[in-house]
C-alpha positions in Angstrom: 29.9 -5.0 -24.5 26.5 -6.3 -23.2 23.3 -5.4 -25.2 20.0 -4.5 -23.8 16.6 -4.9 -25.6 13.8 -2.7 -24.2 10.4 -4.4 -24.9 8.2 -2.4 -26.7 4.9 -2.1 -24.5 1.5 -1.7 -25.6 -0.5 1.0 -23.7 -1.7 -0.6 -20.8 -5.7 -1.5 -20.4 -7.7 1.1 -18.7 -10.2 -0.6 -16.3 -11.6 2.3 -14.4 -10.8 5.8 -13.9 -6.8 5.6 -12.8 -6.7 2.1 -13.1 -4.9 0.2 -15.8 -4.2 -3.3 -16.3 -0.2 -4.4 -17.4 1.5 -7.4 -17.9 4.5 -9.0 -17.6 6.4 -10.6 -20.5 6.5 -14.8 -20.8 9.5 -16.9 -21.0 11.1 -16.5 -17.8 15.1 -15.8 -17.1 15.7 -16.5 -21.0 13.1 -13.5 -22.3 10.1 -14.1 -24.3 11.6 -15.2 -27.2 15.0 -16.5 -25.7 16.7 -13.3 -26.2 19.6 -13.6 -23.4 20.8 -17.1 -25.4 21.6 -14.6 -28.7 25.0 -14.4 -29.7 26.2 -11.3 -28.1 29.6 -10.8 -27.2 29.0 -10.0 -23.1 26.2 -11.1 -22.9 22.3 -9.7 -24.3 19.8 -8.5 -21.7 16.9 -8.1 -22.5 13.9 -5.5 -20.0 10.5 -4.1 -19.2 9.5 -1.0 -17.6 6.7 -0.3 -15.2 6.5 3.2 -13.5 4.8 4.2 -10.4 3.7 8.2 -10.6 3.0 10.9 -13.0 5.4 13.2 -15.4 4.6 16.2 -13.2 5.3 14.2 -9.8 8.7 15.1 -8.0 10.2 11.7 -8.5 8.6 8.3 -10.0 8.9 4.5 -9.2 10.6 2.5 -11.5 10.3 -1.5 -11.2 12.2 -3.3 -14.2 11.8 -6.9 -15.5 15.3 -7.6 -16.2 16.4 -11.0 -18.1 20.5 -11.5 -18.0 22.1 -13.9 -19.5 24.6 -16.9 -18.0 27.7 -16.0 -16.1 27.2 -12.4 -17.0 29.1 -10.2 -14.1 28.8 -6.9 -13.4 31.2 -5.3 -11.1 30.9 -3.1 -7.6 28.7 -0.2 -8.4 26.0 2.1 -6.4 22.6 4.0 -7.3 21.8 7.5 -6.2 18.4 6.0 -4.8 17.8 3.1 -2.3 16.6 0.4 -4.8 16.0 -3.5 -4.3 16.6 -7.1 -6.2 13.9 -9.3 -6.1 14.8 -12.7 -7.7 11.8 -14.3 -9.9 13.6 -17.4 -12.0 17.2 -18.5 -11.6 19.8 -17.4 -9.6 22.5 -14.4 -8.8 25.4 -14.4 -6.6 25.3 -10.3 -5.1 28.3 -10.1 -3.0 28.9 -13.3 -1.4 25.6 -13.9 -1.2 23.7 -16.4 -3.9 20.4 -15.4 -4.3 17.5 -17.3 -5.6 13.7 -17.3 -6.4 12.5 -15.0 -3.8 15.3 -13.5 -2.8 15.1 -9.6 -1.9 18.2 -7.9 -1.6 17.8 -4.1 -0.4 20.5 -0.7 -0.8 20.4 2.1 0.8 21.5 5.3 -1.5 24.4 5.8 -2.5 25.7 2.3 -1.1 28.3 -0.2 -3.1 27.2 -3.5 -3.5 28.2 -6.5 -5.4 29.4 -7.9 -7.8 26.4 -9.4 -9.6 27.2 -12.7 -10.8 24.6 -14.0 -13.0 23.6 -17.8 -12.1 24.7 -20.5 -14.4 20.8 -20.9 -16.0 20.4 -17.4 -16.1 18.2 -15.0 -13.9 14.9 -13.4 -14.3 14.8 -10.3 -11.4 13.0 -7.2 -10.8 15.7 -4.2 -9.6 13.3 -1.5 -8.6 14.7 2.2 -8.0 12.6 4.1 -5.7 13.2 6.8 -7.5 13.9 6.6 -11.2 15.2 9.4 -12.1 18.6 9.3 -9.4 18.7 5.4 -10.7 22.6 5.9 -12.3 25.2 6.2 -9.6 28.1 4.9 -10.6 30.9 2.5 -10.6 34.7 3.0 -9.5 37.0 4.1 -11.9 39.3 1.2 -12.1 36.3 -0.4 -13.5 36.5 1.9 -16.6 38.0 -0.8 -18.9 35.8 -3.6 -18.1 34.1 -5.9 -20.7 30.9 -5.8 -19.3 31.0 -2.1 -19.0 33.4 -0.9 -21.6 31.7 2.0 -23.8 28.7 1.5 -22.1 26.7 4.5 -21.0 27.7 4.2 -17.0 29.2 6.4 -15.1 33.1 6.6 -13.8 33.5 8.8 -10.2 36.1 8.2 -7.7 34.5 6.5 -4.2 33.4 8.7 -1.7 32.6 8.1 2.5 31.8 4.4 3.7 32.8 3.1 -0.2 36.2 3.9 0.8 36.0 0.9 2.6 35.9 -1.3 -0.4 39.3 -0.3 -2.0 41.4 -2.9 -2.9 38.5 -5.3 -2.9 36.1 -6.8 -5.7 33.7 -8.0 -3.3 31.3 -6.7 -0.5 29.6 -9.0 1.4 25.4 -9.1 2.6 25.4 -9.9 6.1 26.6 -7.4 8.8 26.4 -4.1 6.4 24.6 -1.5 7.5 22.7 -0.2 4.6 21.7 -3.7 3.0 18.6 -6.1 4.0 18.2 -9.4 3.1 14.9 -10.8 2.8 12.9 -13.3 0.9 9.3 -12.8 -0.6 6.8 -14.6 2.5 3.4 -13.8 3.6 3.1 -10.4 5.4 6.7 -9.4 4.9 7.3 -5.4 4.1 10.4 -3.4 2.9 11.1 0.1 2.9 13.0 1.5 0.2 14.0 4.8 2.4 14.6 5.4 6.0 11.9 4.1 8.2 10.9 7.9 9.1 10.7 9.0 5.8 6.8 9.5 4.8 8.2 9.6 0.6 10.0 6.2 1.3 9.1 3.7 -1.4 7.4 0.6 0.1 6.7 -3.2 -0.8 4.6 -5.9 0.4 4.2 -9.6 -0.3 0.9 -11.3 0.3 0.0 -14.4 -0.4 -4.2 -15.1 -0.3 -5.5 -18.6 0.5 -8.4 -20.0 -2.4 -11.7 -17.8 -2.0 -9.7 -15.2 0.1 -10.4 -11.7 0.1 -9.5 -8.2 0.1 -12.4 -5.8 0.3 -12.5 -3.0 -2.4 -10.3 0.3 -1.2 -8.1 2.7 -2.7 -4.6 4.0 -1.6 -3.5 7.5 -1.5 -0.7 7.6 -3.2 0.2 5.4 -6.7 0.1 1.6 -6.0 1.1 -1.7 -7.8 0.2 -5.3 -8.0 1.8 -7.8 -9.5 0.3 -10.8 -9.5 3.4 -13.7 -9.0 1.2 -17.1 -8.6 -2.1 -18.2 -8.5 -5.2 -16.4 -10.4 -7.7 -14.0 -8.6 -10.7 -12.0 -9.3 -11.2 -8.1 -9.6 -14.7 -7.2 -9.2 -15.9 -9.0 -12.5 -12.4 -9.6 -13.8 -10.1 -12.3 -13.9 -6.7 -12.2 -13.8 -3.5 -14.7 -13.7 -0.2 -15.2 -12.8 1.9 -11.8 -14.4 -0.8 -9.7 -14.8 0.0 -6.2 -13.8 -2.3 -3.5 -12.0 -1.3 -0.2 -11.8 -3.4 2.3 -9.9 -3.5 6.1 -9.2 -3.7 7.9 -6.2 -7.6 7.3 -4.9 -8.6 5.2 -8.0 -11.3 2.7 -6.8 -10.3 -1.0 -6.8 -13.0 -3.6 -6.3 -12.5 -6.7 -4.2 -10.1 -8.7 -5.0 -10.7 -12.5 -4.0 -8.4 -15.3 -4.5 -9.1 -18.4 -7.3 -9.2 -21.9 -6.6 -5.5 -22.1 -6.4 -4.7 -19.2 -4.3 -3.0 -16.2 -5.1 0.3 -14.3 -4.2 0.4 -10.6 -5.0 3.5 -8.5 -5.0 3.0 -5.0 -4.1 5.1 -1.6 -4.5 3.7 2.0 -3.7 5.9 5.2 -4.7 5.5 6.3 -1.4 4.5 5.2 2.0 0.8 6.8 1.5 0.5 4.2 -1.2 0.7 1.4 1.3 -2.3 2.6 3.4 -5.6 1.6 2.7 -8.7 4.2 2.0 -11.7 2.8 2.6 
């Protein structure tokens, strides 16, 4: 079976009251110290953690850095939670549907989707749940015995409603399914992780500032990320680059944020719509 090493993270950086600066690990689709090339019999993964909302909140966020290894392949499976791919480095065939850098692929809870088919250099993703704790789901059982998955912790349950549909099959495609959104990290583009009336949807953003470009200081609401995916920019008196992490609380103060010489693009997740608005 496959073999996953969880990275070890430092405490984050507090900046201000409720805001705390992350990172993101180097190296890419082959981990920071080339850990998906190891040896491993199916394949070894290796993954980060960042979490959007408190202990004592009714759900949390979860967006995880995941690095797979060549050719690995992971059956037809669901989440309890809608959650989305986003493809960083490499490449990953979901369904019939090769995805590369940029990619986004969404699912709606409870939906089968797949296989994953890990792209022949590797791939580099982030699979966020919208809410962690109802990330498991499950795959079919005639999956039970499969390499990837064989005593694994995942779970085995029969397929229930519209992943009836997908008996008899290995493969679901991406276009024409209601329940699954294709997309591709631009400018201005916005998901919803959660139906589009639903005020604890998860929600993410793509924005990409031109050099000297700002965003005047705010807060949100709710909990709020930024990932920063290119470029450098400047918080207040800070500087941060490419994979630099901010995480902030509901109301924490950010100051402005203004692009660097090169630009910047900035990848955003909130836990919940609220976290997508702007307080001023």
């Amino acid at each position: 079976m496959p073999r996953t090493i969880v990275h070890e993270k430092q405490p984050p950086e507090a900046l201000a009251p409720g805001l705390w600066l992350d990172q993101m690990q180097p190296g890419g689709r082959r981990g920071p110290a080339d850990e998906v090339l190891g040896p491993m019999r199916g394949g070894q993964v290796w993954t980060d953690m960042f979490l959007l909302g408190a202990q004592a909140d009714a759900f949390q966020m979860m967006v995880p850095d995941i690095r797979l290894p060549a050719n690995q392949y992971w059956p037809l499976h669901w989440h309890d939670c809608w959650i989305a791919v986003v493809i960083l480095d490499g490449t990953c065939l979901i369904g019939d549907w090769w995805m590369e850098k940029g990619d986004v692929l969404i699912s709606a809870a409870g939906l089968e989707y797949g296989p994953l088919v890990i792209g022949p250099d590797g791939c580099q993703m982030f699979e966020i749940f919208a809410r962690a704790h109802e990330q498991q789901g499950g795959y079919a059982p005639e999956y039970r015995d499969h390499p990837t998955l064989k005593d694994g912790q995942h779970a085995f349950k029969a397929r229930e409603g519209v992943n009836r549909r997908n008996e008899g099959t290995m493969c679901l495609p991406c276009d024409g399914v209601e329940g699954l959104i294709k997309g591709h990290l631009r400018h201005g583009e916005r998901w919803d992780l959660g139906e589009a009336d639903d005020p604890d949807r998860g929600v993410m953003r793509y924005t990409v500032l031109r050099a000297g470009e700002g965003i005047a200081g705010h807060s949100h609401a709710e909990w709020h990320g930024f990932f920063v995916m290119a470029g450098s920019l400047r918080l207040g008196e800070r500087e941060l680059s490419a994979g630099q992490v901010i995480i902030a609380e509901p109301l924490a103060r950010l100051e402005e944020i203004k692009a660097g010489t090169a630009g910047a693009e900035l990848f955003e997740v909130a836990r919940t719509a609220r976290g997508m608005g702007v307080e001023p």
